[in-house]
N, CA, C and O atoms as a GROMACS GRO file, in nm:
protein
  344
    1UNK      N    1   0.130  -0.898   1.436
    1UNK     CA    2   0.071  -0.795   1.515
    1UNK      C    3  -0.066  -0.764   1.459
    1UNK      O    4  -0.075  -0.764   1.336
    2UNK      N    5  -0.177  -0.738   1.531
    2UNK     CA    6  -0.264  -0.684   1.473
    2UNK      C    7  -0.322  -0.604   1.491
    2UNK      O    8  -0.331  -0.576   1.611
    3UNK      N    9  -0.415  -0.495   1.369
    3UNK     CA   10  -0.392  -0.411   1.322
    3UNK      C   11  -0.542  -0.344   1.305
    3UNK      O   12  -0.574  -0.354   1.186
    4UNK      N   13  -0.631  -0.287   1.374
    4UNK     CA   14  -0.726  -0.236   1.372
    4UNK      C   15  -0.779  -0.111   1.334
    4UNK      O   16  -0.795  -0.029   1.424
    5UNK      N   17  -0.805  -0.084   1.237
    5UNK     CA   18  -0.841   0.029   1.124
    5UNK      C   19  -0.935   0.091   1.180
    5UNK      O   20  -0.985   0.035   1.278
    6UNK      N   21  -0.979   0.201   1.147
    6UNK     CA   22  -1.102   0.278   1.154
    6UNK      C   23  -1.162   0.340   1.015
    6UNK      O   24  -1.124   0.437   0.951
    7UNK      N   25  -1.266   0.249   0.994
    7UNK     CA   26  -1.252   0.254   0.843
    7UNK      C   27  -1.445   0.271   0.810
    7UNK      O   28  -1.506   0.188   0.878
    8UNK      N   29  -1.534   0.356   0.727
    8UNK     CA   30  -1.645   0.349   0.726
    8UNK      C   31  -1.714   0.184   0.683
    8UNK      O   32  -1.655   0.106   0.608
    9UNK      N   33  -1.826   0.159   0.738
    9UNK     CA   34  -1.911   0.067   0.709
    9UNK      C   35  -1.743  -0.067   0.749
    9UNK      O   36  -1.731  -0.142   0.652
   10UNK      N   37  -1.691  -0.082   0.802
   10UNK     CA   38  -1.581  -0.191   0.825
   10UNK      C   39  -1.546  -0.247   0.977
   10UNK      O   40  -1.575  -0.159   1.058
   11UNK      N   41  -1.509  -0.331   1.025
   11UNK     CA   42  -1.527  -0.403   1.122
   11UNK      C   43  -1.375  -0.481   1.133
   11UNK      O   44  -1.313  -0.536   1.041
   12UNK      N   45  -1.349  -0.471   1.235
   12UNK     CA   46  -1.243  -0.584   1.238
   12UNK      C   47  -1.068  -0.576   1.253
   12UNK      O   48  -1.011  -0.474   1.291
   13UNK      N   49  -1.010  -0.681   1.222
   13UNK     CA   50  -0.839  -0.667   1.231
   13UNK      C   51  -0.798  -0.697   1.178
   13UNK      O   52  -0.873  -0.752   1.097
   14UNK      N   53  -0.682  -0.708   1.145
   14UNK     CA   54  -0.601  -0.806   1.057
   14UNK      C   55  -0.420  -0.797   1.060
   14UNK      O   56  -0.336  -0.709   1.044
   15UNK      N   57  -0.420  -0.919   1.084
   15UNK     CA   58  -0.224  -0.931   1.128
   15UNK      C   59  -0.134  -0.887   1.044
   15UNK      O   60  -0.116  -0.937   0.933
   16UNK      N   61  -0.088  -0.815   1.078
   16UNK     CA   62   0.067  -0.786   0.955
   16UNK      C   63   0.175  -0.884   0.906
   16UNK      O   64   0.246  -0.871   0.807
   17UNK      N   65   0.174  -1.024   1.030
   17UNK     CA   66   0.265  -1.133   0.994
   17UNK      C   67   0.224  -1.201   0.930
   17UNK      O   68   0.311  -1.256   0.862
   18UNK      N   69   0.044  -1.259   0.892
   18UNK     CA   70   0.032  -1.350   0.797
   18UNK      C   71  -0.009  -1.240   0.646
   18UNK      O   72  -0.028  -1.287   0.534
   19UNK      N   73  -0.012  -1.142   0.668
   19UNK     CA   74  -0.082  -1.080   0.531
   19UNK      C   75   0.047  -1.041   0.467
   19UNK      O   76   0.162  -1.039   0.512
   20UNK      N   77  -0.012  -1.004   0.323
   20UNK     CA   78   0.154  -0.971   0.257
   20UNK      C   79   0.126  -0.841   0.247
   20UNK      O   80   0.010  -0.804   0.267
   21UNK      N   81   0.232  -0.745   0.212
   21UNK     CA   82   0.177  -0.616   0.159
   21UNK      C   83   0.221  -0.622  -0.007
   21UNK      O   84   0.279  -0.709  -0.072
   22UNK      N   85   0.161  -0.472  -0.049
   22UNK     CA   86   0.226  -0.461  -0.211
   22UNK      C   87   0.156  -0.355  -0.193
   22UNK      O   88   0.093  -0.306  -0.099
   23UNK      N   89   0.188  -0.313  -0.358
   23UNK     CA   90   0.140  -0.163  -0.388
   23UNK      C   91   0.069  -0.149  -0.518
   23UNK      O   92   0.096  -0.217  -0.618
   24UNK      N   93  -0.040  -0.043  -0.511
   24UNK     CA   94  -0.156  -0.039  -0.601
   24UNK      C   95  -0.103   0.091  -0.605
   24UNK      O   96  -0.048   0.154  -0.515
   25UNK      N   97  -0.135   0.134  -0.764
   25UNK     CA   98  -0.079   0.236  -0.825
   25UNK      C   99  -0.197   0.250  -0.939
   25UNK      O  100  -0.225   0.175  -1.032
   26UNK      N  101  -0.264   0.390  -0.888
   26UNK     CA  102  -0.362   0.424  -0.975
   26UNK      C  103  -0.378   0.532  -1.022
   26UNK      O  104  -0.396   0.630  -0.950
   27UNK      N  105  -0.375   0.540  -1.150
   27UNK     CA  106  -0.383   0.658  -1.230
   27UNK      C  107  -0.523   0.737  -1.222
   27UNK      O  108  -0.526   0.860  -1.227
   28UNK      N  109  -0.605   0.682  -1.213
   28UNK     CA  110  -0.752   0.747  -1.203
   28UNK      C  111  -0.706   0.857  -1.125
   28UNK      O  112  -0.710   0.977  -1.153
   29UNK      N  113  -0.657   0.793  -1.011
   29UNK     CA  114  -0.700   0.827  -0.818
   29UNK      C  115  -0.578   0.945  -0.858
   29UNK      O  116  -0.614   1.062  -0.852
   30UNK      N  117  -0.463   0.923  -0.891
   30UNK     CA  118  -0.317   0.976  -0.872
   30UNK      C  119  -0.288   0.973  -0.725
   30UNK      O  120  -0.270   1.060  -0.640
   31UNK      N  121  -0.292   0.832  -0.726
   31UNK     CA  122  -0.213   0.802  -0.623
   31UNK      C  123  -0.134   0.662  -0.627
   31UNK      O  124  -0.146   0.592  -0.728
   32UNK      N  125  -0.048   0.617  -0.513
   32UNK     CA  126   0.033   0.492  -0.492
   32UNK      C  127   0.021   0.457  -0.382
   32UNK      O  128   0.066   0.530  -0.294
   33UNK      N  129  -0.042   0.337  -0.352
   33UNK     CA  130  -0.066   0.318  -0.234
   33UNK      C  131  -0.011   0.197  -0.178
   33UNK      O  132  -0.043   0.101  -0.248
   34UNK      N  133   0.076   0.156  -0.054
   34UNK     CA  134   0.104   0.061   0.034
   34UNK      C  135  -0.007   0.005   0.076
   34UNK      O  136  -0.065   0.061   0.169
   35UNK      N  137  -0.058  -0.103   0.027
   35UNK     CA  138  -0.140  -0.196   0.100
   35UNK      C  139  -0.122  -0.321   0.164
   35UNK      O  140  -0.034  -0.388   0.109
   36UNK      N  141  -0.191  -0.391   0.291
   36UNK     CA  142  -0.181  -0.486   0.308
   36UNK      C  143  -0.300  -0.608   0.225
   36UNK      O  144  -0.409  -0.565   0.190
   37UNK      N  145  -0.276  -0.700   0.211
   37UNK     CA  146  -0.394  -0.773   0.103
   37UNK      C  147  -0.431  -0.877   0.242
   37UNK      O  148  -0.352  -0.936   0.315
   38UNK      N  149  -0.604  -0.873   0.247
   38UNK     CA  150  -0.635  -0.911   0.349
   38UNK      C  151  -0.671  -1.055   0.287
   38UNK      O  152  -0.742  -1.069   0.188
   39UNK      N  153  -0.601  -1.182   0.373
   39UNK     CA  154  -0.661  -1.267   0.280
   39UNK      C  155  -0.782  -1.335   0.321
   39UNK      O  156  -0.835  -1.342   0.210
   40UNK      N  157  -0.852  -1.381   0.388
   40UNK     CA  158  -0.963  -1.433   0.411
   40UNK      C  159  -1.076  -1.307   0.368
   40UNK      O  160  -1.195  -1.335   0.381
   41UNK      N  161  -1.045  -1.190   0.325
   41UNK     CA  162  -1.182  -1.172   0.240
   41UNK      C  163  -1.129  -1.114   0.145
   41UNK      O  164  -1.229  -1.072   0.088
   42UNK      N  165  -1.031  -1.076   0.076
   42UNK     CA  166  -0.968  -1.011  -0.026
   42UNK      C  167  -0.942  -0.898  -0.097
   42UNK      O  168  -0.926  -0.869  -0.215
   43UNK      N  169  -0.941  -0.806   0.075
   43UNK     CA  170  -0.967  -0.691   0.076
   43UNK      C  171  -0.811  -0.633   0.024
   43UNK      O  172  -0.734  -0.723  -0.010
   44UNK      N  173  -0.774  -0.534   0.018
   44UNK     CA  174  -0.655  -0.472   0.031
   44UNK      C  175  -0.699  -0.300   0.098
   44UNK      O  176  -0.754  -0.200   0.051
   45UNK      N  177  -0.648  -0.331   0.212
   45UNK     CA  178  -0.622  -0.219   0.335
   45UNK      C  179  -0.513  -0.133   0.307
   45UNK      O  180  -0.395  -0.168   0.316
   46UNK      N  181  -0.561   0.005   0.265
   46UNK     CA  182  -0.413   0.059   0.280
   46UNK      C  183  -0.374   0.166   0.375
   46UNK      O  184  -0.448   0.244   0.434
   47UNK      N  185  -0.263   0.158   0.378
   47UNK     CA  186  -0.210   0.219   0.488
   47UNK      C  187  -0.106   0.361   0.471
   47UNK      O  188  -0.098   0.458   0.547
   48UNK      N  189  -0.030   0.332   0.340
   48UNK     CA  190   0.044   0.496   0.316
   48UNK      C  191   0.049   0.531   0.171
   48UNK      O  192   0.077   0.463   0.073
   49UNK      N  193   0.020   0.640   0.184
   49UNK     CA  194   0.062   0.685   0.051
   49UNK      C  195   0.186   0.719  -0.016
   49UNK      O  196   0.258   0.762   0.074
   50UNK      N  197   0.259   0.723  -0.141
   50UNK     CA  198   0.391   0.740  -0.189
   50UNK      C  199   0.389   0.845  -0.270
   50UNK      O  200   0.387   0.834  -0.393
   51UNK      N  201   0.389   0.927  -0.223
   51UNK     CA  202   0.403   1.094  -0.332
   51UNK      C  203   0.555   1.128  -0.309
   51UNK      O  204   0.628   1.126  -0.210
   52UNK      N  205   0.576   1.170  -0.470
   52UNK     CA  206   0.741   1.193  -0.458
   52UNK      C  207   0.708   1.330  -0.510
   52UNK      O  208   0.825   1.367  -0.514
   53UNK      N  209   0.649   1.422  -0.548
   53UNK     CA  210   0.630   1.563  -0.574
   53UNK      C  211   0.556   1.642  -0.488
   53UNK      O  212   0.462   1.580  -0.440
   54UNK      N  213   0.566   1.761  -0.450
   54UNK     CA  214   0.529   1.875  -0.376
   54UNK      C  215   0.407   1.932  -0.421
   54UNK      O  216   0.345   1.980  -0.326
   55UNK      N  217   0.360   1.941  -0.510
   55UNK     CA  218   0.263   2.013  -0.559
   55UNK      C  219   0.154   1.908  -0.545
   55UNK      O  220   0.168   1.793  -0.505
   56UNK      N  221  -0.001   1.994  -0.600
   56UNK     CA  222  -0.111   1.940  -0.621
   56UNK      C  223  -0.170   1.931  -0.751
   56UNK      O  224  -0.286   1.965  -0.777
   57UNK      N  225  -0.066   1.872  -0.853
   57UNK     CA  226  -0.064   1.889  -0.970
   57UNK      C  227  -0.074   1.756  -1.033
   57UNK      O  228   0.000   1.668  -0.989
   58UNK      N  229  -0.180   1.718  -1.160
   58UNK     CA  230  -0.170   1.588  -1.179
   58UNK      C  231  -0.066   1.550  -1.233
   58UNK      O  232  -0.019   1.441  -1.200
   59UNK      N  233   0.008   1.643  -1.344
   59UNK     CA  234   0.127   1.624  -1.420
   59UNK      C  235   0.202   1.547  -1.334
   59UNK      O  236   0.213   1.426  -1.350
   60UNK      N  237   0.275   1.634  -1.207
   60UNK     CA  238   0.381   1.619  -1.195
   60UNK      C  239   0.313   1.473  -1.087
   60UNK      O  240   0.376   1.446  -0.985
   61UNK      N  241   0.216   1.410  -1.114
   61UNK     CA  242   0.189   1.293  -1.015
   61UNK      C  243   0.228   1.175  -1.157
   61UNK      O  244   0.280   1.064  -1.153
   62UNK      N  245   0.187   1.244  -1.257
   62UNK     CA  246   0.252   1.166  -1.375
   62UNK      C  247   0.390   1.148  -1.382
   62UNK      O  248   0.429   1.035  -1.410
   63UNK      N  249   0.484   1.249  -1.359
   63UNK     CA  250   0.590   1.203  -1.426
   63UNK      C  251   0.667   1.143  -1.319
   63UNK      O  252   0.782   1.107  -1.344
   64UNK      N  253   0.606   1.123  -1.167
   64UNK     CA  254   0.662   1.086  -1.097
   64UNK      C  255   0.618   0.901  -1.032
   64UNK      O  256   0.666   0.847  -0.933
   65UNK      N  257   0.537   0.855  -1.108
   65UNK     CA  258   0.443   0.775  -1.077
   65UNK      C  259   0.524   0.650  -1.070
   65UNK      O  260   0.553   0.589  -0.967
   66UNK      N  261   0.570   0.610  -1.242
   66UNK     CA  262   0.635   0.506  -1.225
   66UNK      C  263   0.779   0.486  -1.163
   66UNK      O  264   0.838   0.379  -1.180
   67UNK      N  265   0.850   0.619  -1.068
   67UNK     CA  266   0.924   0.573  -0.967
   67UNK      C  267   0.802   0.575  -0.826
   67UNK      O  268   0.831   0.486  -0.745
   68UNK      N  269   0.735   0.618  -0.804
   68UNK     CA  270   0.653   0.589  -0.704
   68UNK      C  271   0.599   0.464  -0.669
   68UNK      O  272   0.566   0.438  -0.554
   69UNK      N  273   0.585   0.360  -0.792
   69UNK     CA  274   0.547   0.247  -0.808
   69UNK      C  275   0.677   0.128  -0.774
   69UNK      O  276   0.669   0.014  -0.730
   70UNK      N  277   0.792   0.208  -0.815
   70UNK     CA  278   0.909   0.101  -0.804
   70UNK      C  279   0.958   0.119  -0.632
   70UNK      O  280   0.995   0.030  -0.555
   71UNK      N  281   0.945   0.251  -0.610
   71UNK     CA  282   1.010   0.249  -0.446
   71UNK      C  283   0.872   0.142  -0.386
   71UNK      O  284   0.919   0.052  -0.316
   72UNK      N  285   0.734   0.135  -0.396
   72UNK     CA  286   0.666   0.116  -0.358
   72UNK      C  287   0.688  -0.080  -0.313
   72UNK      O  288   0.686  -0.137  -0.204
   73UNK      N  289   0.713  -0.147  -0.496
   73UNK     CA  290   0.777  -0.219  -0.457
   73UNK      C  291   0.882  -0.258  -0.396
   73UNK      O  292   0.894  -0.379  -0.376
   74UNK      N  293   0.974  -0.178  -0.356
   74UNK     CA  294   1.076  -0.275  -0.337
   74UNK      C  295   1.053  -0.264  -0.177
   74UNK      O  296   1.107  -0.353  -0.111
   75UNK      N  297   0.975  -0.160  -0.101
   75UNK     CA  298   0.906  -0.166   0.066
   75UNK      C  299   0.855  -0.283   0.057
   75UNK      O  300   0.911  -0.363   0.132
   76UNK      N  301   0.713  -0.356  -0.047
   76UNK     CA  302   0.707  -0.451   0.000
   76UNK      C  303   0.746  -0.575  -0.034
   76UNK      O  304   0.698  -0.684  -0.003
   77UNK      N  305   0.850  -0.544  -0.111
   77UNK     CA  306   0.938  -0.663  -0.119
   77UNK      C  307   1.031  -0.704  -0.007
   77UNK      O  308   1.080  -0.815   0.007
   78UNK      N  309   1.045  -0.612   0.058
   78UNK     CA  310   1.195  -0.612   0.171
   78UNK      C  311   1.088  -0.627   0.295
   78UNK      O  312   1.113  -0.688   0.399
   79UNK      N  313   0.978  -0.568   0.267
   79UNK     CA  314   0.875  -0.654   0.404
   79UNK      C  315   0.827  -0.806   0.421
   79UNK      O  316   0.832  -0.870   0.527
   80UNK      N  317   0.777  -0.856   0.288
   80UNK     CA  318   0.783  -1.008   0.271
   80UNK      C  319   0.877  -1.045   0.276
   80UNK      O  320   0.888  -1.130   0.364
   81UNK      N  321   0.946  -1.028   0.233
   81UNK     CA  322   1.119  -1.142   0.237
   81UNK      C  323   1.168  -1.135   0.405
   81UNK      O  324   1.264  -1.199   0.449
   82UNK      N  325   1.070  -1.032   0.496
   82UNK     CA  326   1.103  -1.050   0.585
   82UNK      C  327   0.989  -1.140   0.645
   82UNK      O  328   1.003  -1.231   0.728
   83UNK      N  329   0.878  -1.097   0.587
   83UNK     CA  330   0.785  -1.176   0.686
   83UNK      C  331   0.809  -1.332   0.663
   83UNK      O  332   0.785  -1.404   0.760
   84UNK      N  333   0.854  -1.389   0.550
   84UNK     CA  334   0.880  -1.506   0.475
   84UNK      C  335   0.974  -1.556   0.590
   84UNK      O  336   0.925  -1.662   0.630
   85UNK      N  337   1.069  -1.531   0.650
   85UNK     CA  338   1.186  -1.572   0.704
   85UNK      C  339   1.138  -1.594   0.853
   85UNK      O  340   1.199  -1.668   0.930
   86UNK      N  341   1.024  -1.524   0.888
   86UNK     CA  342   0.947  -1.590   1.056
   86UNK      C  343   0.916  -1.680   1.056
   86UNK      O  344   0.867  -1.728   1.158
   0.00000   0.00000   0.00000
């Protein structure tokens, strides 16, 4: 399917069946992010964020991070293993 962003200074589409997704997990940012990895330019597009705490607190983005990172994988693990099987 493809997938047209609205994104500054960016142009373009990109399919969800040939791209893979995964997840970038950054401490700077405090955030976890679902991306798709674009491959003909090597972008990574993302699309959701994974917050498992309520607040606007960096702590608690800390102590919640490295399960934020594991649910993160295993979405796009269970998305490739699907896209793998088309």
């Amino acid at each position: 399917m493809d997938i047209t962003p609205k994104f500054k200074f960016v142009e373009g589409s990109f399919n969800t069946k040939t791209n893979r997704m995964l997840v970038i997990a950054s401490d700077n940012h405090g955030t976890v992010e679902l991306c798709f990895k674009e491959e003909d330019c090597g972008w990574n597009i993302p699309f959701a964020k994974i917050k498992l705490f309520d607040s606007g607190l960096y702590k608690d983005f800390k102590a919640t991070m490295e399960d934020a990172r594991k649910l993160g994988e295993e979405i796009a693990r269970r998305w490739n293993e699907c896209a793998d099987k088309r």
